[in-house]
Every structure is written in C-alpha cells, then in structure tokens.
N, C-alpha and C positions, 0 to 999 in steps of 0.2 A: 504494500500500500504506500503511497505517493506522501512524501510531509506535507506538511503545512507550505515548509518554504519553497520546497520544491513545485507545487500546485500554483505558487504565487511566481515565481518564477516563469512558469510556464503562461500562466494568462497572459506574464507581460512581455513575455517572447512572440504570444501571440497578436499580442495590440500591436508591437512592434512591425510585425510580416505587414498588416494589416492597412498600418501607417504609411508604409512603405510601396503597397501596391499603389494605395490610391495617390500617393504624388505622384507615379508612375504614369497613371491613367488620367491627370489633372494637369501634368506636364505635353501630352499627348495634346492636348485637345483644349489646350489656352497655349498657343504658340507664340504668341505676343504678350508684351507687359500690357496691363488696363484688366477692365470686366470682359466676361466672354459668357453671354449669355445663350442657353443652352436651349435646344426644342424640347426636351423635360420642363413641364411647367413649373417654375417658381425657383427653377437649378441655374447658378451664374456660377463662372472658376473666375477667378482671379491669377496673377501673376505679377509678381514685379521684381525686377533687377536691380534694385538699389532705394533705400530705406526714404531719402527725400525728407521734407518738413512736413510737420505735424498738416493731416487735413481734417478740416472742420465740416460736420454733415447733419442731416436728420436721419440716423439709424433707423433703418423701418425693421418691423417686428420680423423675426428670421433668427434660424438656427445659422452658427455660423462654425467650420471647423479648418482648423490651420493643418495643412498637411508638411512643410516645408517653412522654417522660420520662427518669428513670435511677433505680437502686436501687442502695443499697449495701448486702452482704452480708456478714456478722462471722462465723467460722466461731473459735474459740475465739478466738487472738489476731491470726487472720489477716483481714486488708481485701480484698474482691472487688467491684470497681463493675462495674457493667455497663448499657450501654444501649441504643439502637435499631442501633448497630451493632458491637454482638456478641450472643450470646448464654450464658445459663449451662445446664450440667448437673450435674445431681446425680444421683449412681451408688449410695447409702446412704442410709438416713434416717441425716441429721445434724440436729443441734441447734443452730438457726442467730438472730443478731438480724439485721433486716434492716429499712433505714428508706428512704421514697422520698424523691427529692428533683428539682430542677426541675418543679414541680407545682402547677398553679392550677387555678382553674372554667373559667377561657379555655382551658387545656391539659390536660385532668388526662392521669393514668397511666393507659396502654392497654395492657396485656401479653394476652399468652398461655401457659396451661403444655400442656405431653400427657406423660403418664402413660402408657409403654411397658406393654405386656405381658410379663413376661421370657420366656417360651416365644417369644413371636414376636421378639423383640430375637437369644434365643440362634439360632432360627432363619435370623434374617435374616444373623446373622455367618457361621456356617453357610458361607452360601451367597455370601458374598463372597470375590472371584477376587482381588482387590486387598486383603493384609492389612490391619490397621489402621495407619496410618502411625507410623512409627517406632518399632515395637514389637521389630521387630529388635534396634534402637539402643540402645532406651532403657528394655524392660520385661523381663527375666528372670523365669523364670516365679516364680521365688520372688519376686520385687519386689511394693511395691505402690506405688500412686501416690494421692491423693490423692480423695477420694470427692467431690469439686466441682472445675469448673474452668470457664474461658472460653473463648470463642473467637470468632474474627471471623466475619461475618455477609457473606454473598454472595449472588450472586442463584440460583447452583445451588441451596442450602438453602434459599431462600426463594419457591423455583417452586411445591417440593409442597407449603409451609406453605400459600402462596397459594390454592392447589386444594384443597386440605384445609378452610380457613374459607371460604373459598366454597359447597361443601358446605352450609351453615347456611340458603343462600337456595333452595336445591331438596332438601332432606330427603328426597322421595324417592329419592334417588341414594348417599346416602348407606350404606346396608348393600353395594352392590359397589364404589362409587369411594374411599371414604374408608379401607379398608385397603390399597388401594393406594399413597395416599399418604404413610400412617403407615410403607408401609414404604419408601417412596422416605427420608423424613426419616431413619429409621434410617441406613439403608446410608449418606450423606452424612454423619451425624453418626457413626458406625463408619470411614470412610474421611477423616474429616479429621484434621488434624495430631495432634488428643488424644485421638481416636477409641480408642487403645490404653487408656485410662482406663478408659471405657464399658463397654470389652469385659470387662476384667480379672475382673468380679464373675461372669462370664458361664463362665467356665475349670473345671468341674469340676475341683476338688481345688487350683486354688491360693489362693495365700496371700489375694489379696480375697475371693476365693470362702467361704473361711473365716471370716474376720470378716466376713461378711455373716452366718454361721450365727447366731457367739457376738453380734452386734450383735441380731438374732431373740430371742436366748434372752432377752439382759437387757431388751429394750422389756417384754418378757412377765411378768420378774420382778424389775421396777425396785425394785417395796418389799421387796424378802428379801436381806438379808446378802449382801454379795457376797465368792465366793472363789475368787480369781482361777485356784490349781487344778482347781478344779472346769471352770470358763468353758474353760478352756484345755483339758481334757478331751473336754470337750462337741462344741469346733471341731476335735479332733484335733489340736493342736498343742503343742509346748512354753509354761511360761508365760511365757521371757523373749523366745521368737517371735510369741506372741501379741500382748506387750503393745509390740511394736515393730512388727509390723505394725499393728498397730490404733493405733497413734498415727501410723503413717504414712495411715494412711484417710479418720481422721476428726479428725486434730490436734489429741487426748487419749487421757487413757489409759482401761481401762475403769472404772474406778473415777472416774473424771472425768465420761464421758459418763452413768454411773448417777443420779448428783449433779444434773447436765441435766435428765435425764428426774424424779427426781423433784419438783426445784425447781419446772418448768413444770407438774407434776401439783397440786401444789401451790398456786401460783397458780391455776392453775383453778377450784380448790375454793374460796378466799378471793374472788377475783372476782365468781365465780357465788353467791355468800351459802349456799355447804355447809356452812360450816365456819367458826370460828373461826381463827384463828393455830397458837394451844396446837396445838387438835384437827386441824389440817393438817399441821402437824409431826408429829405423833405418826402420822398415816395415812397419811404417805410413807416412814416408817422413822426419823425422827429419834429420839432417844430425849433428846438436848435442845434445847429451843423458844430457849435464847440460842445456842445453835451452829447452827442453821434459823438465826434473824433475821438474823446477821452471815453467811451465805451468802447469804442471801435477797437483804441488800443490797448486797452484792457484783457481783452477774447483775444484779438489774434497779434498782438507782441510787439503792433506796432500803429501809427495814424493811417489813417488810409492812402494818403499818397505813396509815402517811404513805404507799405506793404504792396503797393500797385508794384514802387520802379523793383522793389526784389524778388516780388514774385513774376516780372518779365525779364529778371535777367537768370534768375534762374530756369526759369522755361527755355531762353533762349540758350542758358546750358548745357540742357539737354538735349537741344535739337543741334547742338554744333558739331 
C-alpha cells in the first residue's frame, strides 16, 4: 500500500504532466503575443513574450488558469498572485491592475480564461448533491464574500480543462463535447473549498446577488451623478447595507468603483487620440480637469499627459 507521501507525491507528479500538456496545447494555438479567442464559447488563450507595465481593466467574471509564468493581480489595495498552480476566479466585473511576471521569449505567459454562462453556472449548482464547500460555515445568506479569489490547482480541475482545449485540434467535436466539459469545470470549481464565492452571485435575492444588480446599473451609468439612495433602491437594499456589502464584493465603495470605471473610460479616450485631457474629463463626468489629473495620477503612476508620451514611447518600443 502506497504512503501518504508517496500518494501526494504522485497527484503532484500528476498536476505536473497535466500543467505541462496544456501549455503544450495553449502554445499551439495562441501563436502570437495578445488574446486568441477560441470557436469554444467563452475559451480565449493568451500569450505574451515579455512582462510590460502594469495594465488597468474591468475583469469580467471568468475562471482564469496560468499554464506558463505568474500574474499579479491588485484589486483596490488588495495583492493576489497566482500561477501554474492555482488558479483565479472572478465572480463581478471588478476593476483590477494586473502585471505578469516571470516572463521571456524562451518562456512567455501561456494562460487560459472561460467565460461561464450564468444560466448554465446557476444550473449546474442546481444540480449539485455536494453543497459548495463550506458554505454552511462560512456564508450566511446575508454575507458576502469577496468577488475574486484563488485556489489550488489539481489534476480533478485540470482533466476537463484538458479535454476542453483539446477540443481546439478536432472542432468538429466540439458543439456536443465541449459543454460537457464546461460543465465538469463548473461543478469542481462550485464544489471546491471557495466554490461558496462563485455560487453567492448565483442566490436569487441575496446580498451578492444584489450588488451584482447595483454593480449593472452603475457600469451603464458610470458618467451620471451618483446617488447612493437611488443605487440602493435600485438593488433593493438599505444604503448603509448596500454600501457594506459592496465593499465586501469588490473592496470599494460605490462611489469608489464609479471613479474606476470612469478613470479607465477615460484613459481610453486619451490613448486612442479621442480626446484631449480637458475634453476626457469633462466626458467622464468630471467637472474639474485639476481634480481628473490628480486622480488620474493616483490609479495609473502618472498625469495624463506624461502617461500619454510613455505609454507611446513604449508602444513604439515595441514595434521597433
């Protein structure tokens, strides 16, 4: 009979193979640095040859697994690394900086994200015999927990990833096998330790469930006055309930996350040569261009000019 360590040895011999195939098959089939989105619905690979500065996004809700390298993810003042063995989820769109790191041309960054359906995510809990682990414990339905988190990576979770990107080399297979496996990764990611997370937004009528409404409203109406009774209306809830569960979600308040979303709108338009400064400010809601600047440079490290001319000379870095 096999020890203890030896059994542990071997599961991790086998995440190992495991880890190993799928950069294999993720290298294959994301040939260029950027996203490389896949005919599997909701499957993108990634790739990239060199670590770069820190980029600023709206994290949409997705399981997300590093095959190759490690990332680190800033969720307002909170630090999440993660890499070939764990994985992250995100249960919200948060508003996240995330920068990679251990990353060459000899190695670059190999990941994978998939992009649940929530109809089939709610259905898949559904229909799970085995709650989500420790929700007994540790989730009151009024609670909420945090809209990112990590977890360790194993070779149960990474059978149907396996079968899933495998899919990519026989496409015709892919419309009956590949929702199988989407919903194999569900059910493991619903039934591991923080699987109770996942599930929370999934709860008709509780408290994530809620601020996932009022998080809705405000992506939609990031440049209009925000007021916080209204928002609190909106999700059904009181506003000193609201704005405590929603900083327990997404680790600000909404007035915070509005700020986010309009800052990165913002940049957008300055990057992309829409807009001037002044005229970015003013088309995000600011109503003054020195209160924009010194936010501006607060989030991303620098005024919005001097982050224009560095991030066009570093682009033009890269294309030299």
């Amino acid at each position: 009979m096999p020890s203890a360590r030896g059994a542990q040895d071997d599961a991790a011999l086998q995440t190992l193979l495991r880890v190993a195939e799928l950069a294999t098959v993720v290298d294959r089939h994301a040939p260029g640095n950027g996203a490389h989105e896949t005919v599997v619905p909701g499957l993108a690979l990634y790739r990239s040859g060199g670590g770069g500065p820190p980029a600023h996004s709206l994290h949409r809700p997705a399981f997300c697994l590093i095959v190759q390298g490690s990332k680190r993810v800033m969720l307002a003042d909170e630090l999440y690394t993660y890499d070939a063995s764990t994985y992250l989820v995100v249960t919200q769109p948060l508003p996240v900086m995330s920068q990679l790191a251990r990353v060459t041309i000899e190695a670059p960054y190999l990941s994978l994200r998939l992009e649940f359906d929530p109809a089939e995510l709610a259905a898949c809990l559904q229909q799970c015999t085995i709650e989500p682990a420790a929700r007994a414990a540790q989730e009151p339905h009024e609670a909420s927990g945090r809209g990112l988190f990590v977890g360790p990576v194993d070779a149960t979770l990474l059978d149907p990833v396996l079968r899933l990107v495998r899919l990519l080399d026989t496409p015709q297979d892919i419309p009956v096998l590949a929702p199988l496996a989407i919903r194999e990764i569900a059910y493991r990611l619903l039934t591991a330790p923080e699987g109770w997370r996942l599930a929370q937004p999934l709860r008709g009528g509780s408290a994530a469930q809620r601020v996932g409404a009022a998080i809705a409203w405000l992506r939609e109406h990031a440049m209009e006055p925000l007021r916080l009774d209204e928002l609190a209306a909106r999700a059904h809830m009181s506003p000193s309930s609201l704005h405590h569960h929603f900083k327990a979600v997404t680790a600000m308040s909404p007035l915070q996350y509005q700020k986010r979303l309009r800052l990165y709108e913002a940049r957008r338009l300055l990057l992309g040569g829409e807009l001037d400064a002044a005229s970015a400010a003013y088309r995000v809601g600011y109503q003054s261009p020195s209160q924009f600047s010194r936010e501006y440079a607060r989030l991303f490290g620098a005024p919005p000019l001097r982050d224009l001319r560095e991030w066009r000379a570093a682009r033009s870095g890269q294309e030299a």
